[in-house]
C-alpha positions as CSV (number, residue, x, y, z in Angstrom):
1,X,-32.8,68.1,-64.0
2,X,-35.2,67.5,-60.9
3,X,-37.3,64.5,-61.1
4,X,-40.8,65.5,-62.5
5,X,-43.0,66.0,-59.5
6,X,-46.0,67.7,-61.3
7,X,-47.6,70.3,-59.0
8,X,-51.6,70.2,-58.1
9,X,-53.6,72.8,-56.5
10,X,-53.9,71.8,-52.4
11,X,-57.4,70.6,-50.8
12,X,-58.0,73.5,-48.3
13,X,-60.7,73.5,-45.4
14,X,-64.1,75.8,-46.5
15,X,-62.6,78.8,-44.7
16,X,-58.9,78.7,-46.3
17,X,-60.5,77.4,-49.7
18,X,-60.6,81.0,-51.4
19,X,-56.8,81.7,-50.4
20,X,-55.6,78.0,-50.8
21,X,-57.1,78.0,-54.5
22,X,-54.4,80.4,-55.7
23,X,-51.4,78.0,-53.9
24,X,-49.8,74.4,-54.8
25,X,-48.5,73.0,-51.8
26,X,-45.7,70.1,-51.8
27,X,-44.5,68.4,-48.6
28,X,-41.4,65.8,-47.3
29,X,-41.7,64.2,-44.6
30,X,-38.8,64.2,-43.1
31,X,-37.3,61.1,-40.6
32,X,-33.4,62.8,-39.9
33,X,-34.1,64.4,-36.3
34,X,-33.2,68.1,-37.5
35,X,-33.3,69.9,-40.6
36,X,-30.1,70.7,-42.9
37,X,-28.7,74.9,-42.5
38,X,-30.0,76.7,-45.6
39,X,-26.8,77.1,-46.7
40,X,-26.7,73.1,-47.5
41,X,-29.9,73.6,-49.9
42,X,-28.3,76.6,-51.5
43,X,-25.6,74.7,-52.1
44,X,-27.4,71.6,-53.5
45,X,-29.5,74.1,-55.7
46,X,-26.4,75.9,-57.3
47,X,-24.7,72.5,-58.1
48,X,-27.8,71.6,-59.4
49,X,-27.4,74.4,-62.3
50,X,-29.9,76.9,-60.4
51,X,-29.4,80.2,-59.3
52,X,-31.7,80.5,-56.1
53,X,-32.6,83.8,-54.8
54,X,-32.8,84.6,-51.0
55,X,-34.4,87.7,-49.5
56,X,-32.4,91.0,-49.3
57,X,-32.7,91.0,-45.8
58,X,-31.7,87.7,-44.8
59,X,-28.6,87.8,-42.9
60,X,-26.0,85.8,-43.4
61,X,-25.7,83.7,-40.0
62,X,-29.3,82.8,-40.8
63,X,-28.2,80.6,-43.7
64,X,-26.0,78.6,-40.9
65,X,-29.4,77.9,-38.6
66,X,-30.4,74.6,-38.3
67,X,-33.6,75.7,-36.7
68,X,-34.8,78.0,-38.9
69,X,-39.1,78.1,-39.5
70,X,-39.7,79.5,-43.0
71,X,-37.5,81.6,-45.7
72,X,-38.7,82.6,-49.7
73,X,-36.2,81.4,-52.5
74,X,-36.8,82.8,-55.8
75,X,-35.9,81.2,-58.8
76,X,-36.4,84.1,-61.4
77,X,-36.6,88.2,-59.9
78,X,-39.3,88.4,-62.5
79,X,-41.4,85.9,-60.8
80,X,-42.8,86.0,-56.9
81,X,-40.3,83.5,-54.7
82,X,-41.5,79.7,-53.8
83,X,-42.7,80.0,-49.3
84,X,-40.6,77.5,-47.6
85,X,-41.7,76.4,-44.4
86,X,-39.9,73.7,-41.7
87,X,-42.0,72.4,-39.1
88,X,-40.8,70.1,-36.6
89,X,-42.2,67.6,-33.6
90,X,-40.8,70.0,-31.6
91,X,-40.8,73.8,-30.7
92,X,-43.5,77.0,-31.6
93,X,-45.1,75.0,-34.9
94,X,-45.2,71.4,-33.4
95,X,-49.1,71.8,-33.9
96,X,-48.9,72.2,-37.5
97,X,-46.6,69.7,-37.9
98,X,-48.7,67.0,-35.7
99,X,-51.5,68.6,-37.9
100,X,-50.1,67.4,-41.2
101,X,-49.0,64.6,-40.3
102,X,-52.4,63.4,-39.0
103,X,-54.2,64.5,-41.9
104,X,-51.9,62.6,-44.3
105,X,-52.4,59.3,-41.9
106,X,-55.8,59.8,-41.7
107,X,-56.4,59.6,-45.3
108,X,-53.3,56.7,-45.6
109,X,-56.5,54.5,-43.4
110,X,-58.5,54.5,-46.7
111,X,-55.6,52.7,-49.0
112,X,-55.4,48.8,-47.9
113,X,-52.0,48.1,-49.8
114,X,-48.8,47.8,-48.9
115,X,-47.1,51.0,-50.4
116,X,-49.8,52.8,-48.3
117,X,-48.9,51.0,-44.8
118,X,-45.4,51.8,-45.8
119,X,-45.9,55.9,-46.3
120,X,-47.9,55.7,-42.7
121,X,-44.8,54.2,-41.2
122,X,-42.6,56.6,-42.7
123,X,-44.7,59.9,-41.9
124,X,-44.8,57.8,-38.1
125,X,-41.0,58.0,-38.1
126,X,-41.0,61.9,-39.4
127,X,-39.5,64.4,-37.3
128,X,-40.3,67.6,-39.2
129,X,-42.3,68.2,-42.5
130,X,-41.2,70.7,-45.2
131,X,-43.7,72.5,-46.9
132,X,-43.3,74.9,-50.1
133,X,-45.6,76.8,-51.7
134,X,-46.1,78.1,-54.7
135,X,-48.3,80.9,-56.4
136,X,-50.3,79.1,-58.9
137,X,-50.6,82.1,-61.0
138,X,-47.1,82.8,-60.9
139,X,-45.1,79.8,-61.1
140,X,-43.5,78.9,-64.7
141,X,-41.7,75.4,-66.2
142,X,-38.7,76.6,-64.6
143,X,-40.4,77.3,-61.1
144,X,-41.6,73.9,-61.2
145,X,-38.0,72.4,-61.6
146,X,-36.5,74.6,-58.8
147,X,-39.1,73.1,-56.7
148,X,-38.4,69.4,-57.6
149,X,-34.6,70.1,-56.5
150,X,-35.9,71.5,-53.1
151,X,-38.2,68.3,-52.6
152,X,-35.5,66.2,-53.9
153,X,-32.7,67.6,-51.1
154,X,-34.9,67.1,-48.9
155,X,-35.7,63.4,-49.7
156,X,-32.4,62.3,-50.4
157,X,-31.0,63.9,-47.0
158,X,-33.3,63.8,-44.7
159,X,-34.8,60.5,-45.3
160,X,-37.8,62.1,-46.5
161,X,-41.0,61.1,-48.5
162,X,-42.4,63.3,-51.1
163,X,-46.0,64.3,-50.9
164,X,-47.9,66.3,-53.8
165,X,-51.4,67.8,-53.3
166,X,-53.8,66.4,-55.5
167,X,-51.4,63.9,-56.9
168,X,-50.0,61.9,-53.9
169,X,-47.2,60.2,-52.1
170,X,-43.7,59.3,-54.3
171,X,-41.0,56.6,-54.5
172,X,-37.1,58.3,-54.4
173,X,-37.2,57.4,-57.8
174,X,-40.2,59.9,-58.7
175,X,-42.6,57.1,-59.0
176,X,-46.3,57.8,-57.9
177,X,-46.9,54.9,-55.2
178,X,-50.0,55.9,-53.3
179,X,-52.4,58.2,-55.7
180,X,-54.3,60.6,-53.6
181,X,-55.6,62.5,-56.5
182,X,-59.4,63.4,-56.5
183,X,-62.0,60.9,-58.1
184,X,-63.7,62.6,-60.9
185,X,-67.8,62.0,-61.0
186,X,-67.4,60.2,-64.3
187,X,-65.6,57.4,-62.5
């Protein structure tokens, strides 16, 4: 089973707020210099007990790409598919991956211990960012696991650090080690 990496809603600007709200975004920041083929992650996800679904279209040379920029997998054909998205220091989204990045580190500047100094360095290292999304009206238990395996590949091969909205950054052992999640009023 995927480690437990508990989905939250993502913090969107005003503008994005009313389409963000229906989304849960997850992030790994990744410091290996290119991303695996999706063929390696399919992989991983069958041996892993799940039976990802790719797009009809999708042609098969595409799952060999190294450079590829987003792709849907579905876990259920009942259920709408889980938006994958690569972006890299490098090429057509390198804005939107220096644009992560900076938000993350920006709020990293507001944590004075050492786990938090030790994410910064890691997203400083990164070289792309994957970032899924989910529908938060449509996601089940099950949708919640497939997504755990993805982050997890992506950790364990890419020397990546998993990154939850509205929860925060986590160990590779699943362990919550810099909470980013909102303060309530009552605290």
């Amino acid at each position: 089973m995927a480690k437990e990496l508990p989905i939250l809603p993502a913090s969107a600007q005003p503008a994005q707020a009313a389409s963000a709200e229906n989304f849960l975004y997850s992030r790994v920041f990744c410091q290996k210099e290119n991303s695996p083929p999706l063929r390696l992650l399919i992989e991983f996800l069958k041996s892993r007990g799940q039976l990802p679904v790719t797009p009809p279209d999708m042609e098969e040379a595409a799952l060999d790409e190294w450079a590829w920029v987003q792709v849907t997998l579905g876990y259920d054909r009942a259920r709408k598919p889980i938006h994958v998205f690569c972006f890299r220091d490098r090429g057509t989204y390198k804005d939107a991956f220096e644009q992560e990045k900076a938000q993350f580190l920006e709020v990293l500047t507001a944590h004075d211990h050492l786990e938090a100094s030790l994410v910064a360095e890691s997203l400083n290292r990164a070289r792309f960012v994957l970032v899924t999304r989910l529908d938060r009206k449509d996601i089940s238990d099950e949708g919640y696991d497939f997504n755990g395996w993805i982050l997890e590949f992506y950790q364990e091969h890419c020397n990546g650090i998993v990154e939850v909205d509205g929860q925060g950054f986590f160990s590779p052992k699943g362990e919550l080690i810099v909470d980013l999640s909102p303060i309530s009023e009552e605290e």
